[in-house]
C-alpha positions as CSV (number, residue, x, y, z in Angstrom):
1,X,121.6,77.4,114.1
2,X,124.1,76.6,111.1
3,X,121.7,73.6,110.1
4,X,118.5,75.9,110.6
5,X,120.0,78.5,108.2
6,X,121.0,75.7,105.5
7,X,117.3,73.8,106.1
8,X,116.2,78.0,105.0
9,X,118.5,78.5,102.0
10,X,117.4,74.7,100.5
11,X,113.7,74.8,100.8
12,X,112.8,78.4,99.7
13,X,114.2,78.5,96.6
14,X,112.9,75.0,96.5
15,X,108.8,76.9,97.2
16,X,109.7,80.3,95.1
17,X,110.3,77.7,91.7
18,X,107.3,75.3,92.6
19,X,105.2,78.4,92.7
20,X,107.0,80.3,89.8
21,X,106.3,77.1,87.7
22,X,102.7,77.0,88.9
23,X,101.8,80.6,88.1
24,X,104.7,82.2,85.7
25,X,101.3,80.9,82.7
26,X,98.8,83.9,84.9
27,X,101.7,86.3,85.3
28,X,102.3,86.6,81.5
29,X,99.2,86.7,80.9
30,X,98.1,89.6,83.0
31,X,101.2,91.0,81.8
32,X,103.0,91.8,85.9
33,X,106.0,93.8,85.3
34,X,109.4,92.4,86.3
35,X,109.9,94.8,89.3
36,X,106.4,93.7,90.8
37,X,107.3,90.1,90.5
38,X,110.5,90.4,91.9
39,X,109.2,91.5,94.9
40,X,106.0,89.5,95.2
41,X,108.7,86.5,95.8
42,X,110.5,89.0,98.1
43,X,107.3,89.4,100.3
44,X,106.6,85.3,99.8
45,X,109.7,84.8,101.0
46,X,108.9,86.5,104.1
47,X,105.1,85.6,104.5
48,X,106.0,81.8,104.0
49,X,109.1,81.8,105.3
50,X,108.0,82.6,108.8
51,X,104.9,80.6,108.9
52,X,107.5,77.5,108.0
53,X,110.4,78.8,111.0
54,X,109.2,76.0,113.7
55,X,108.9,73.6,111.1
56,X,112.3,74.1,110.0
57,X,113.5,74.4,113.9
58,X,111.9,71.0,114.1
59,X,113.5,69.3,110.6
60,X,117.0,70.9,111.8
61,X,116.8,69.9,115.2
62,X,116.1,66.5,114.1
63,X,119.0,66.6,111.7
64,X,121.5,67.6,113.9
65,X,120.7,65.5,117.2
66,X,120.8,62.2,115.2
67,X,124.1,62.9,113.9
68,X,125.2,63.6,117.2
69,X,123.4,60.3,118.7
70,X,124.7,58.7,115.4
71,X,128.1,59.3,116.4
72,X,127.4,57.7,120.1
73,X,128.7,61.4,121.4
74,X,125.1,62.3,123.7
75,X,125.9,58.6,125.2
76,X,129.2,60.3,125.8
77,X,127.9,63.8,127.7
78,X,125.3,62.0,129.7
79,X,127.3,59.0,130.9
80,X,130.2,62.6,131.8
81,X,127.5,63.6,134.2
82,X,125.5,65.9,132.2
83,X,122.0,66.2,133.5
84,X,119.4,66.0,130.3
85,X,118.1,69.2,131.6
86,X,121.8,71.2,130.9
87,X,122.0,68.9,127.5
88,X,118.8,70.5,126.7
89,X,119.9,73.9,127.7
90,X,121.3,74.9,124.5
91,X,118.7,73.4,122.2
92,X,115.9,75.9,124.2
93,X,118.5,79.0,123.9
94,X,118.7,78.8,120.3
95,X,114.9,78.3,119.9
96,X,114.4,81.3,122.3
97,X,116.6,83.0,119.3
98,X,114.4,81.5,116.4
99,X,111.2,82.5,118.7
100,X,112.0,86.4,118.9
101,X,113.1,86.5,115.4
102,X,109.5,84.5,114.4
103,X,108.0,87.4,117.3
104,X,109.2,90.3,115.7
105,X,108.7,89.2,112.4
106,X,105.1,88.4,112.9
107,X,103.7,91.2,114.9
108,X,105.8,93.9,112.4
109,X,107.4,92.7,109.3
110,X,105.3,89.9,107.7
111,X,102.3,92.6,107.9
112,X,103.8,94.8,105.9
113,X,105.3,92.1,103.4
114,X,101.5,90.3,103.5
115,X,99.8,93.7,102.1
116,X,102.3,93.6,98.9
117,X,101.9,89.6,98.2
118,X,98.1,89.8,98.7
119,X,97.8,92.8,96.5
120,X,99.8,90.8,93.8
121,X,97.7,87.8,93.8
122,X,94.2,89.4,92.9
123,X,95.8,91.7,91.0
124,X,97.2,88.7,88.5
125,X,97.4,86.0,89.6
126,X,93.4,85.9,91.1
127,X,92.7,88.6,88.6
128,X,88.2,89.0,88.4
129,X,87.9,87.3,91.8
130,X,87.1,89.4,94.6
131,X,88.9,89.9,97.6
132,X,86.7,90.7,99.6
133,X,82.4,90.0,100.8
134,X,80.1,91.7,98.1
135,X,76.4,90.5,98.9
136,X,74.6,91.5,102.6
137,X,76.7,93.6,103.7
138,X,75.7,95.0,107.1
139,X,78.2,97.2,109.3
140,X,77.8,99.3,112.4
141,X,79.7,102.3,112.5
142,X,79.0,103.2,116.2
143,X,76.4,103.2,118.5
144,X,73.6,104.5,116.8
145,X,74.7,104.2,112.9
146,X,73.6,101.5,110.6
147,X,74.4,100.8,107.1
148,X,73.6,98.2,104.3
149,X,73.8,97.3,100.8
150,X,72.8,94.0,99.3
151,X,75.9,94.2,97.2
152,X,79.0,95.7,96.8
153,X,81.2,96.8,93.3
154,X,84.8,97.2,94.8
155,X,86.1,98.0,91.6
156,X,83.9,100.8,90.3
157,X,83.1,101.8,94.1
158,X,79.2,101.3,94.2
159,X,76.9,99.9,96.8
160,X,73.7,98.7,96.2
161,X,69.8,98.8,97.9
162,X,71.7,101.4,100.5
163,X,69.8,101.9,103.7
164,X,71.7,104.0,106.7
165,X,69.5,103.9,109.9
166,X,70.2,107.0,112.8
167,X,69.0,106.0,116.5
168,X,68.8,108.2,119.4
169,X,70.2,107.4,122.4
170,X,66.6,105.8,123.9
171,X,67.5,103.1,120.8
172,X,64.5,105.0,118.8
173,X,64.5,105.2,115.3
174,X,65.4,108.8,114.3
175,X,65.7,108.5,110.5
176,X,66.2,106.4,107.5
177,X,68.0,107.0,104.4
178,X,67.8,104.6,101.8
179,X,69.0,104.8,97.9
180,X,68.8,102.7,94.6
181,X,73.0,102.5,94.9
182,X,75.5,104.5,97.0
183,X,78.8,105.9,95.0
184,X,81.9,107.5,95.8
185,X,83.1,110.3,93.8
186,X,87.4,110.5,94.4
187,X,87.0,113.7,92.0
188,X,84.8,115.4,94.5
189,X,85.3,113.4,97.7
190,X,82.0,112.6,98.5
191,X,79.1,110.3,97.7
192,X,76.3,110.1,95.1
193,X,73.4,108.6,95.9
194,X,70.4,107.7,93.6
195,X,66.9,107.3,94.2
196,X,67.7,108.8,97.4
197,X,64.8,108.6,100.0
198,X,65.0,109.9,103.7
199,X,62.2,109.2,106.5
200,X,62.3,111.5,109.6
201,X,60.7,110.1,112.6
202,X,59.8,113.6,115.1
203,X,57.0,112.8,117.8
204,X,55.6,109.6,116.0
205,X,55.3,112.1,112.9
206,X,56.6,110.7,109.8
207,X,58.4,113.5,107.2
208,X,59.4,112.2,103.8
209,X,62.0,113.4,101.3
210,X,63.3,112.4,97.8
211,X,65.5,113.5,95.5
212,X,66.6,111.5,92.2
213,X,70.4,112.1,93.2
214,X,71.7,113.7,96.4
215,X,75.2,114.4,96.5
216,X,76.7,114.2,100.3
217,X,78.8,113.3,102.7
218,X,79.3,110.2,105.5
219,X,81.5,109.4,108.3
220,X,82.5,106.4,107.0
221,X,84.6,105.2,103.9
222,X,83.5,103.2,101.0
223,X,86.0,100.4,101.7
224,X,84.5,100.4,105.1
225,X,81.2,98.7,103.4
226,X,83.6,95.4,103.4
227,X,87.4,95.2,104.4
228,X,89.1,93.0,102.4
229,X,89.6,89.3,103.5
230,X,93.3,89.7,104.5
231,X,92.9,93.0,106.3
232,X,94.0,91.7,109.4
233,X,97.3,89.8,108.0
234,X,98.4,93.2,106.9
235,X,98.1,95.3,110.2
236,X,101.3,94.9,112.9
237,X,100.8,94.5,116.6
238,X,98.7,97.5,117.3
239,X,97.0,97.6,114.5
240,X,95.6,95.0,114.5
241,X,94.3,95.7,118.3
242,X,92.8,98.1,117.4
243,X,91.4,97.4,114.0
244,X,89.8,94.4,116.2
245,X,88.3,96.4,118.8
246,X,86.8,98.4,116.1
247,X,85.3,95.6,114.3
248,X,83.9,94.5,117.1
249,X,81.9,97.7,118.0
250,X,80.7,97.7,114.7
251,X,79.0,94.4,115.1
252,X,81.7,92.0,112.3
253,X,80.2,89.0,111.3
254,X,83.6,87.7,110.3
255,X,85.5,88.7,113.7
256,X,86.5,85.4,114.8
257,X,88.9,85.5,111.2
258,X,90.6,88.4,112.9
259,X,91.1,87.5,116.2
260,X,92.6,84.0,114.5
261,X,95.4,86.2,112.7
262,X,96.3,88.1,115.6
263,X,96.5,84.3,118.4
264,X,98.4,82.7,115.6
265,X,101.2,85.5,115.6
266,X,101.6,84.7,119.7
267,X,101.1,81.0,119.2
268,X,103.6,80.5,116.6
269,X,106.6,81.4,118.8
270,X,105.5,79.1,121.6
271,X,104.9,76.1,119.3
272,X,109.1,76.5,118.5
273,X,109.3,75.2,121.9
274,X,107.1,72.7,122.0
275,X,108.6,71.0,118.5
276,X,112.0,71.4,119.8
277,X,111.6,69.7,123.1
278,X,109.7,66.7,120.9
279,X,112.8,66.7,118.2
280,X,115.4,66.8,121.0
281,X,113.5,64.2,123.1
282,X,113.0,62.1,120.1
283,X,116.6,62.2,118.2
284,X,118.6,62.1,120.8
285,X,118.7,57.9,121.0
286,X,121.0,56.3,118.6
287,X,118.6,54.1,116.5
288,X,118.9,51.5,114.0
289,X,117.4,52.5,110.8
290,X,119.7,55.9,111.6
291,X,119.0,59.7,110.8
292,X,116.3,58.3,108.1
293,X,113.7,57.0,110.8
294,X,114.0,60.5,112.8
295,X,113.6,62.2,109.7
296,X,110.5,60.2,109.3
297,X,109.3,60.8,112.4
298,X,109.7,64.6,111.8
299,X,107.9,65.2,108.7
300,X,105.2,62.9,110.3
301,X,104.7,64.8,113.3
302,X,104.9,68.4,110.9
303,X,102.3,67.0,108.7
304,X,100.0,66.5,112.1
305,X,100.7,69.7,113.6
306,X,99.9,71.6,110.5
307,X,96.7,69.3,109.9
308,X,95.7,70.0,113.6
309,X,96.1,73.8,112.9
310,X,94.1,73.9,109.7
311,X,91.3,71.9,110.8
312,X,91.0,73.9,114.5
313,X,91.6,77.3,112.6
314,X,88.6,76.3,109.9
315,X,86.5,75.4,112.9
316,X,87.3,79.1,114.3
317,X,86.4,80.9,111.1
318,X,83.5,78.8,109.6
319,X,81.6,77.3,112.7
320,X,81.9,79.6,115.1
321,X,84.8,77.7,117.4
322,X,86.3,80.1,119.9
323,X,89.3,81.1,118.5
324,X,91.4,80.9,121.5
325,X,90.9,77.5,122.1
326,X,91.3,77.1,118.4
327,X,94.9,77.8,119.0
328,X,95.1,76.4,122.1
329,X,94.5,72.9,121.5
330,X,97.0,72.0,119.0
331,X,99.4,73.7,120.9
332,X,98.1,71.6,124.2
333,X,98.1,68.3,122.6
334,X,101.6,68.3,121.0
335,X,102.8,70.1,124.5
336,X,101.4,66.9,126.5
337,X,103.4,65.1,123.8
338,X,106.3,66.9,124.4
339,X,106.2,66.5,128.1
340,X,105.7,62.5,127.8
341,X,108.8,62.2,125.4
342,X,110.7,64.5,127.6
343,X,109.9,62.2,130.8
344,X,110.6,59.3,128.7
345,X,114.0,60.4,126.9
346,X,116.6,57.5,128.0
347,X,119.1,59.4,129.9
């Protein structure tokens, strides 16, 4: 646990002055105040920090098992009697510890730090890229409401080529609105639509009505046209539950990006276990080459395991790969690893 906090205290301050090197050029430029960049590293502290918790398990697992093998003392406690299982014991306790702190933190307090560090990053350091879809948008806001716009304005709040479609509950086309562009007016707290033409369908009769601007209101909220992209990393356990069961009535097209947050946050515990049974299993034989060749090893293995992740998480988002086996495969494959170097430990 000792090496674990030291592995913490060496490599974030090691990422907070990579990255205040890469973007301190962006941040004068946009001109963010001291105060908001001293707590954007606050909030990428936490955001990185526990996405990086099993790899740092791993590294300091590694670490400290071949100085113990280094100094012939695990010959020592097996050839006592110890069964590898009870030497293991205390390696699995204090990654149960690591995995409720990485558990808590994930479902609760890395939502709340993400929404700050996102905000700051299109505010200046992405400033003029969006953060969010803005062309084709289509949404369903329950079971008979439909609404699109073939692009979106997040900053001055306008939608455009609006059509909202009402059916009845024989799935019949009841009416039609459609607009030039859809605003929202904070001052007034409601919407302006122009061009505004509504079609209502009674008894296969066909009633028209326009208006240049109508002024009205909608059960929905502008942002609701398109959440932006880190919506999910923002929301805590329940949240996020239900934000996801709410995306999916309303027909998503980007679901699968939302059910990847929330498996990640209950995979990332479990894969503490897996990389410490592979660090203990592989560390614990004295070797020739020393700490150095475990070391190796380690980083090696990281490098895979976050390569395995990325590419199975893209496949999730882009290509339509169910996202629980997404997480699951990674997870499987270095857990069938695990188990082999476990069975294969010299005792």
């Amino acid at each position: 646990m000792l090496t674990f906090g030291v592995m913490l205290l060496l490599f974030i301050p090691i990422g907070i002055m990579a990255n205040l090197a890469e973007q301190i050029g962006k941040m004068l430029d946009n001109e963010a105040p001291l105060n908001e960049i001293v707590m954007y590293y606050v909030n990428f502290t936490i955001v990185i920090g526990n996405l990086l918790f099993p790899i740092f398990l791993f590294l300091s697992i590694i670490f400290f098992t071949s100085k113990l093998a280094g100094n012939t003392e695990i010959v020592a406690i097996l050839s006592s009697g110890v069964s590898f299982g009870r030497f293991l014991r205390p390696y699995l306790i204090g990654a149960s510890i690591i995995a409720a702190l990485m558990f808590f933190m994930g479902m609760f307090l890395v939502p709340r730090a993400s929404e700050g560090f996102n905000e700051f990053v299109y505010t200046y350091l992405k400033k003029g890229k969006q953060d969010r879809e803005t062309l084709n948008i289509f949404n369903q806001l329950n079971e008979n409401d439909f609404i699109y716009v073939s692009s979106f304005d997040p900053a001055r709040q306008i939608g455009y080529n609006f059509t909202f479609e009402h059916f009845n509950e024989e799935n019949q086309l009841e009416y039609k609105i459609t607009a030039a562009n859809i605003r929202w007016v904070p001052k007034d707290t409601l919407y302006r639509l122009t061009s505004y033409k509504k079609r209502n369908l009674i008894n296969d009769i066909e009633k028209i009505q326009t208006k240049r601007r109508l002024d009205t209101l909608f059960q929905f909220k502008i942002n609701d046209l398109t959440p932006v992209s880190y919506i999910a990393e923002t929301k805590n356990l329940f949240e996020l539950n239900a934000f996801i069961e709410d995306q999916k009535s309303k027909g998503a097209s980007n679901i699968n990006t939302y059910i990847m947050v929330k498996y990640k946050r209950w995979a990332l515990p479990i894969s503490a276990f897996i990389l410490t049974i592979i660090a203990v299993a592989v560390s614990s034989v004295k070797r020739r080459g020393g700490m150095g060749v475990n070391l190796a090893f380690g980083i090696g293995v990281a490098f895979i395991f976050i390569f395995f992740d990325k590419v199975f998480g893209t496949l999730a988002e882009q290509a339509g790969f169910p996202p629980i086996w997404a997480i699951i495969i990674p997870n499987l494959i270095f857990g069938v690893l695990a188990f082999y170097l476990l069975n294969n430990a010299k005792r």
